[in-house]
C-alpha positions in Angstrom: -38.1 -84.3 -37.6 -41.6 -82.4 -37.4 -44.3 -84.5 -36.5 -47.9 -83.4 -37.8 -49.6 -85.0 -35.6 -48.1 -83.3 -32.4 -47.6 -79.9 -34.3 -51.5 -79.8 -35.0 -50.6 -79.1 -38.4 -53.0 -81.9 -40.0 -56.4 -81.4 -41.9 -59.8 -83.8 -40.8 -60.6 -83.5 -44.4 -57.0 -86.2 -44.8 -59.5 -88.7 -42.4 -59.3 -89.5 -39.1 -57.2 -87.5 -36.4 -53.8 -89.9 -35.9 -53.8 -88.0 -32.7 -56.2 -90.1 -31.1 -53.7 -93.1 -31.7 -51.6 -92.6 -28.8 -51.0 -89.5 -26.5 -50.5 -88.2 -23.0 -53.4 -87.0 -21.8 -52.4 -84.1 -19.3 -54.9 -82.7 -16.5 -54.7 -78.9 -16.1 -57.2 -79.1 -13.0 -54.5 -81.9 -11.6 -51.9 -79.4 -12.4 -54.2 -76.2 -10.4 -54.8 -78.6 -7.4 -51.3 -79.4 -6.8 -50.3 -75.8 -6.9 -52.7 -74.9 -4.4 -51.8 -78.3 -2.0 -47.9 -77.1 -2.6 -49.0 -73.1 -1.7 -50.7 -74.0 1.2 -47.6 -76.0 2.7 -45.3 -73.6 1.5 -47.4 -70.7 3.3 -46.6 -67.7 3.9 -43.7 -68.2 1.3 -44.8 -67.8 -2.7 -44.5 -70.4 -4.8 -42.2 -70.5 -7.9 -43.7 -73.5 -10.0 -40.8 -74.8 -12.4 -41.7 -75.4 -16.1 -38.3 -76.8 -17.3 -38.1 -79.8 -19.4 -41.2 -78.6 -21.3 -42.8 -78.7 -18.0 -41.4 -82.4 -16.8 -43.0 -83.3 -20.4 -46.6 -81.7 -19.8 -46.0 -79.1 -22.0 -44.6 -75.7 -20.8 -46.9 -73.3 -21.8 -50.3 -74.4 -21.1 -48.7 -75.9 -17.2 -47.5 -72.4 -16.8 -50.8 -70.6 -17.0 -52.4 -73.4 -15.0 -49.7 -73.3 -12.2 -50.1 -68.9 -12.3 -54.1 -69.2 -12.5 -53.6 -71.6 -9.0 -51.5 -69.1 -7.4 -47.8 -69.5 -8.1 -46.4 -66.2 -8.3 -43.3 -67.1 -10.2 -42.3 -69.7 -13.1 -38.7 -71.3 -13.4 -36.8 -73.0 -16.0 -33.5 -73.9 -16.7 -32.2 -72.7 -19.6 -32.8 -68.8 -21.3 -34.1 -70.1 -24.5 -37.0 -72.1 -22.5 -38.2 -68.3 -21.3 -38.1 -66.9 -23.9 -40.7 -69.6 -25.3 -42.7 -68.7 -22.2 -42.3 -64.5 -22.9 -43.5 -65.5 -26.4 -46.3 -67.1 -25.6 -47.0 -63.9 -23.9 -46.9 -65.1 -19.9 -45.1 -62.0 -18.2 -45.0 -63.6 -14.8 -41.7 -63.0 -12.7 -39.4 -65.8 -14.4 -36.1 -67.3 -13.3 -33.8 -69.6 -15.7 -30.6 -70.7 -14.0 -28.7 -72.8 -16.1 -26.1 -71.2 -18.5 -23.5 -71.4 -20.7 -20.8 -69.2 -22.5 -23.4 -68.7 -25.4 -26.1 -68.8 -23.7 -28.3 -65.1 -24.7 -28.2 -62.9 -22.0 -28.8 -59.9 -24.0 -32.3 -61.5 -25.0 -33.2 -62.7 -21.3 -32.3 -58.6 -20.2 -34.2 -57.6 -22.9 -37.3 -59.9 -22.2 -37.4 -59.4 -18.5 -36.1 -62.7 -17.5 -34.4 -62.8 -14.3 -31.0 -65.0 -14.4 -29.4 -67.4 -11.7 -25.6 -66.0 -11.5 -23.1 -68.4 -10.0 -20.3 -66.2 -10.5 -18.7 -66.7 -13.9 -21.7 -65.4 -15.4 -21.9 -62.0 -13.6 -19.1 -59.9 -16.3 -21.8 -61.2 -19.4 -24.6 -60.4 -17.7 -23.3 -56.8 -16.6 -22.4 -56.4 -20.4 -25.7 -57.7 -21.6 -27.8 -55.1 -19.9 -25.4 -52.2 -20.8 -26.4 -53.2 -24.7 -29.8 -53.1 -23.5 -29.6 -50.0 -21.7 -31.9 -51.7 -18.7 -30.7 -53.6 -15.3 -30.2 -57.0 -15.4 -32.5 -58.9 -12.8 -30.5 -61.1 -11.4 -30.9 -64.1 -8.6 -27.1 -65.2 -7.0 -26.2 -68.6 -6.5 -24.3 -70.1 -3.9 -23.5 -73.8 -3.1 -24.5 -75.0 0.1 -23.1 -78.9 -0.6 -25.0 -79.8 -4.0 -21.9 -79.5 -5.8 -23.0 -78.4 -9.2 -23.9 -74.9 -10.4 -23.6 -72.0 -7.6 -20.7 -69.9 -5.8 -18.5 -72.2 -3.2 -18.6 -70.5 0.2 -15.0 -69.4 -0.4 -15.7 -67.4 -3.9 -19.3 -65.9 -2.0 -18.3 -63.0 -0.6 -16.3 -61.4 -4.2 -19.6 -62.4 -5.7 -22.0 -61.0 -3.6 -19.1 -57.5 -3.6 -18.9 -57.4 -7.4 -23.0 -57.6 -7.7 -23.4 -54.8 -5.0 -20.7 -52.6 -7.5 -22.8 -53.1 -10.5 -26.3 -52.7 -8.7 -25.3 -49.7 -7.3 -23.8 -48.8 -10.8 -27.5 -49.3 -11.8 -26.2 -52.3 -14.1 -28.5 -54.7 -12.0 -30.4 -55.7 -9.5 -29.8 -58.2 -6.8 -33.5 -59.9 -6.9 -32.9 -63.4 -5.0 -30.6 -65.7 -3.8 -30.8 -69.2 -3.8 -29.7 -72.6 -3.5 -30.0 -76.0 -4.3 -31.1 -78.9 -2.0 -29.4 -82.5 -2.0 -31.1 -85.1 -0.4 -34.7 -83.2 0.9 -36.3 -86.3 -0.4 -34.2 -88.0 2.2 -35.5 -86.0 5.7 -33.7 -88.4 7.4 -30.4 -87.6 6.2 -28.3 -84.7 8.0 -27.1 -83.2 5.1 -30.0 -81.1 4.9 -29.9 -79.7 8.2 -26.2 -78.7 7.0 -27.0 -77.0 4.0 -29.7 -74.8 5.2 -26.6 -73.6 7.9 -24.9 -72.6 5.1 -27.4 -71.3 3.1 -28.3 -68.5 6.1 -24.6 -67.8 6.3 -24.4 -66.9 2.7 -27.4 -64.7 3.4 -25.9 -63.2 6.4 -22.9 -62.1 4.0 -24.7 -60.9 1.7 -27.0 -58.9 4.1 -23.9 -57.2 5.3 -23.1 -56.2 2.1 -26.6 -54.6 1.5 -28.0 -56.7 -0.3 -31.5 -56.8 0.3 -33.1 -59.1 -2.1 -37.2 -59.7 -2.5 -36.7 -63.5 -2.8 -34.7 -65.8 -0.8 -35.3 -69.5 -2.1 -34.1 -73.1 -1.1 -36.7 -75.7 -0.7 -38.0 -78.0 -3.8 -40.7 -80.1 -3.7 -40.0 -82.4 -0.7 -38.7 -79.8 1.1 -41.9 -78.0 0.8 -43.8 -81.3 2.0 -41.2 -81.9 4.6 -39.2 -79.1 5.7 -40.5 -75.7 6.6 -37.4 -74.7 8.1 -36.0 -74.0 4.0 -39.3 -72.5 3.0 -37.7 -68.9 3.3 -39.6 -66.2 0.8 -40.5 -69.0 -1.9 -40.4 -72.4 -3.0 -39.4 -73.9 -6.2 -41.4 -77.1 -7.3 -41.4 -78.9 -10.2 -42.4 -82.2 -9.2 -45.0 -81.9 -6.7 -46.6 -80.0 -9.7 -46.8 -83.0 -11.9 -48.8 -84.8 -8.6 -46.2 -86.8 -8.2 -44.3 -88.1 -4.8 -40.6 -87.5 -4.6 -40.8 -89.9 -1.4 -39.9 -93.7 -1.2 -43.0 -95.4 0.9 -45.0 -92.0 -0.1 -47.7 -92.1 -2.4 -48.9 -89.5 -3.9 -52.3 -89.6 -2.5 -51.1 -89.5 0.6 -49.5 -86.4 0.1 -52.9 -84.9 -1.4 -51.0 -84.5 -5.3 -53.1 -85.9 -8.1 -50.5 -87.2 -11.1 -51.8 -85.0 -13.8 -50.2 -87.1 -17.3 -52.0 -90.0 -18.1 -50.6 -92.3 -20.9 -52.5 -94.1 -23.7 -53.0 -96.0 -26.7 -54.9 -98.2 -28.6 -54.4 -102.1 -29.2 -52.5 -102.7 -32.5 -53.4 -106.0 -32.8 -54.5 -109.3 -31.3 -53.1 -112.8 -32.0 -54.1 -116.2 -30.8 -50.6 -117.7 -30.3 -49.1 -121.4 -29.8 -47.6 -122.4 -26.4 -43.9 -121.8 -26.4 -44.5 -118.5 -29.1 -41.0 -116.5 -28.2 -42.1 -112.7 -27.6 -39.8 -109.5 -29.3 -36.1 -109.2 -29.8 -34.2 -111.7 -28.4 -36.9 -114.0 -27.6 -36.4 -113.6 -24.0 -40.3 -114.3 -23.1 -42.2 -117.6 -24.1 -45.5 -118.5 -23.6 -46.7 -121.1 -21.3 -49.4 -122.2 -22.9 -51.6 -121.4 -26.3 -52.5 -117.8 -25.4 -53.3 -114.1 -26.9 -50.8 -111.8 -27.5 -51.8 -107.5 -27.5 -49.3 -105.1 -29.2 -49.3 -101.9 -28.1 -47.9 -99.5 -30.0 -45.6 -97.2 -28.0 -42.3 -97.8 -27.1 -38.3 -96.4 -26.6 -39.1 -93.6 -29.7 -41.8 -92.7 -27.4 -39.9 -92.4 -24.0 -40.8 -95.7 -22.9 -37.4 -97.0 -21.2 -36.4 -99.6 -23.3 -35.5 -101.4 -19.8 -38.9 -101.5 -18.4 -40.4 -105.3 -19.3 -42.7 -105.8 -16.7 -44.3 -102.2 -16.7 -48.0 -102.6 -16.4 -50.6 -102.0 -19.3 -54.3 -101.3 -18.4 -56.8 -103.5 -21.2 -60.6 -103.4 -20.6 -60.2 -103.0 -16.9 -57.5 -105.4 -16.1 -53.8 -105.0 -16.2 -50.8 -106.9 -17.5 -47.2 -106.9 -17.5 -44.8 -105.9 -20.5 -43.3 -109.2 -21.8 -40.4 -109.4 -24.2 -38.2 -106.4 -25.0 -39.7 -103.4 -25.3 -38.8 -102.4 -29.3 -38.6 -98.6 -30.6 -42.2 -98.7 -31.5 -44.0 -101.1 -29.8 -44.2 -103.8 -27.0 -46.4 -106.7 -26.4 -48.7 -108.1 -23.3 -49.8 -111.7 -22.6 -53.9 -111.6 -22.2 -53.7 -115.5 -21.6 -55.5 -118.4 -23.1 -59.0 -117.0 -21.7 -59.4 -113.3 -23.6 -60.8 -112.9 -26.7 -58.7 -111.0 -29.3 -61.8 -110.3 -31.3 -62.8 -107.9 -28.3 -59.7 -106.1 -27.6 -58.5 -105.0 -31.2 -58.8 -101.1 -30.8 -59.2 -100.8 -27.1 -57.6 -98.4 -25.0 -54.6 -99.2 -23.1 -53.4 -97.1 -20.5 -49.4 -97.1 -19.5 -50.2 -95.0 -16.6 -52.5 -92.0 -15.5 -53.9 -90.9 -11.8 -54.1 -94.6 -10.2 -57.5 -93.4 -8.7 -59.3 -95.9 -10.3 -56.7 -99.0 -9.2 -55.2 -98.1 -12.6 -51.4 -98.1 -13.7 -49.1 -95.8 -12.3 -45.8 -93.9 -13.4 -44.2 -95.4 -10.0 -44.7 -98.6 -11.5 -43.3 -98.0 -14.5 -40.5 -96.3 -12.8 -39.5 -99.0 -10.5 -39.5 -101.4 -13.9 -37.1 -99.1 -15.6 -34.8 -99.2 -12.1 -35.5 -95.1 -12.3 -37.2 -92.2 -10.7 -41.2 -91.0 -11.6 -39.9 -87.7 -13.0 -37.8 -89.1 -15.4 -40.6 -91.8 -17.1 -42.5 -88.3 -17.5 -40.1 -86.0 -19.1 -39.2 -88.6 -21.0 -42.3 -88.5 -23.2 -40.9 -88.1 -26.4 -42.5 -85.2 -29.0 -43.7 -88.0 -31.4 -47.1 -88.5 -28.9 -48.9 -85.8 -28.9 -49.9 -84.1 -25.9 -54.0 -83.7 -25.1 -55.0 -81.1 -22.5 -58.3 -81.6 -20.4 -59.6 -78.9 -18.1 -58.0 -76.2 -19.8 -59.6 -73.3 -18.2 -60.7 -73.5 -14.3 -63.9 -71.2 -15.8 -64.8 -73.2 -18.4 -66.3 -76.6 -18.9 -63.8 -79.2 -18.9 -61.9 -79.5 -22.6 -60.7 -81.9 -24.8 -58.5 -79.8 -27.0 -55.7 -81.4 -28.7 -52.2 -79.9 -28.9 -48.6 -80.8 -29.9 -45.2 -81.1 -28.0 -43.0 -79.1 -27.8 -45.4 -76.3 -28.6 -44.1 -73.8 -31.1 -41.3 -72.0 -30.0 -41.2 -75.0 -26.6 -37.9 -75.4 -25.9 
């Protein structure tokens, strides 16, 4: 399903933008100031600023060139396809996509000088990949330092990083990084970490011995960055931090100097003047207490909103009130109480969540309604709100320029 209003494909001469309905509202400038807060922690070590997930749901392309314009040297994504949005879009930055499978297109990452995370299985494809393309293969080993998921175990490391030295000597590829995955940084108390960054600079002592002599050695994510400079190494890979978001409990993200750069919004569907006792959504699960005004609000699950999440806070005309009821595919309902006037508040804006500056709405709110993590409430965003970008260009004036989600060619 294509959705006009977030492809950008719809005409003012039709009448009024439906984009304005609804949409997440995404600060560039947010974006550029929590690069630089995330470079200088992560200093002297370069910053790889990861763009997966459609950028976390911010929308990869225009995040990437904000996050390269504030410094990061390098982008990351998961899968091949999501670089090859990136190389269309014309970014050329040094780019890393690390999660594979057996028909995933190496041929097209060699070809579009995209640099590939190898745990091992990979290695034979990639080797035959760049010998269709006639160029090396830049490629970044994996081991696993007690993650458990993607990456070399420490007993399959050492024929890994042999069979990579054969081909890169072959001139089949070249050995740029090697990395690993961190568990539970957003834990510092927990000894894990101290455990995994061991094993991590054994892996690199093995390979080292093997002559591998790569230009990037990277561990920490974002609240290793914050936390740990120990796993800093020659670069960092954050995603979250990015967003302005904290990947600590008790941590906000003020406190760690990250401004939250999505901001969700809508406009009041309707108002009603209700009797006491009015049951509220599926499963009538919420009455009122009294004669009162109900608001809908109309974003829900088809929108990303976790279906979960009564009691997530909505913003109205300064004041802010809890989901009642279900939250339904398309909408979800507050209780203004017997005191506002419905009359007023048809039309207004009402915020889900944005910066908090203002004593507004967060996404930790919203996150701890759902029983989930920030990150996910964000990425979550579904394609059918479209995504608006402010501050577009740190030169320019600050912009209001309207654009849809998954861009073309987004994955």
């Amino acid at each position: 399903m294509t959705y006009p209003a977030t492809t950008g494909e719809f005409s003012a001469a039709s009448g009024p933008d439906p984009r304005h309905e609804r949409s997440a509202v995404i600060d560039l400038e947010a974006i550029r100031h929590n690069v630089r807060r995330l470079a200088a922690a992560a200093s002297p070590a370069k910053v790889m600023a990861v763009v997966k997930a459609d950028a976390y749901g911010h929308g990869a392309v225009p995040v990437a060139r904000a996050a390269l314009q504030a410094g990061a040297s390098w982008l990351g994504v998961a899968h091949i396809s999501e670089a090859l949005a990136l190389r269309a879009a014309g970014i050329d930055a040094p780019l890393l996509a690390w999660l594979h499978t057996t028909d995933s297109n190496f041929g097209a990452a060699v070809a579009a000088g995209v640099d590939i995370g190898c745990s091992g299985w990979e290695l034979e494809r990639i080797v035959a990949a760049a010998r269709e393309q006639e160029r090396p293969a830049r490629v970044h080993l994996k081991v696993d330092t007690g993650l458990g998921r993607n990456g070399a175990t420490p007993e399959a490391w050492d024929r890994l990083v042999g069979e990579a030295v054969e081909y890169q000597d072959q001139g089949l590829l070249r050995v740029v990084g090697i990395f690993s995955h961190l568990a539970v940084a957003d834990e510092p108390e927990r000894p894990e970490t101290d455990q995994q960054v061991a094993a991590f600079r054994e892996a690199l002592a093995i390979a080292e011995d093997a002559g591998v002599d790569p230009e990037v050695r990277h561990l920490a994510n974002t609240p290793a960055t914050l936390s740990r400079p120990d796993t800093h190494f020659d670069m960092v890979r954050v995603g979250l931090g990015i967003y302005g978001l904290s990947p600590f409990d008790g941590q906000t993200s003020a406190e760690l100097g990250l401004r939250p750069a999505m901001t969700l919004r809508t406009l009041v569907s309707q108002c009603k003047e209700v009797p006491e006792g009015q049951g509220v959504s599926y499963g009538l699960h919420y009455r009122t207490r009294t004669a009162s005004t109900l608001a809908l609000i109309p974003l829900g699950y088809a929108d990303g909103v976790p279906r979960v999440a009564t009691g997530g806070p909505v913003r109205v005309a300064g004041k802010t009130y809890p989901v009642v009821g279900r939250i339904a595919m398309d909408q979800m309902v507050i209780d203004l109480g017997p005191e506002a006037s419905g009359a007023a508040l048809q039309g207004a804006e009402a915020e889900l969540f944005g910066n908090g500056a203002d004593g507004g709405p967060t996404v930790d709110e919203w996150a701890r309604a759902a029983g989930t993590i920030n990150y996910e409430v964000v990425t979550r965003i579904s394609p059918r709100v479209p995504r608006r970008f402010i501050n577009e260009d740190e030169r320019a004036e600050a912009g209001n320029n309207l654009v849809g989600v998954p861009g073309k060619g987004a994955a």
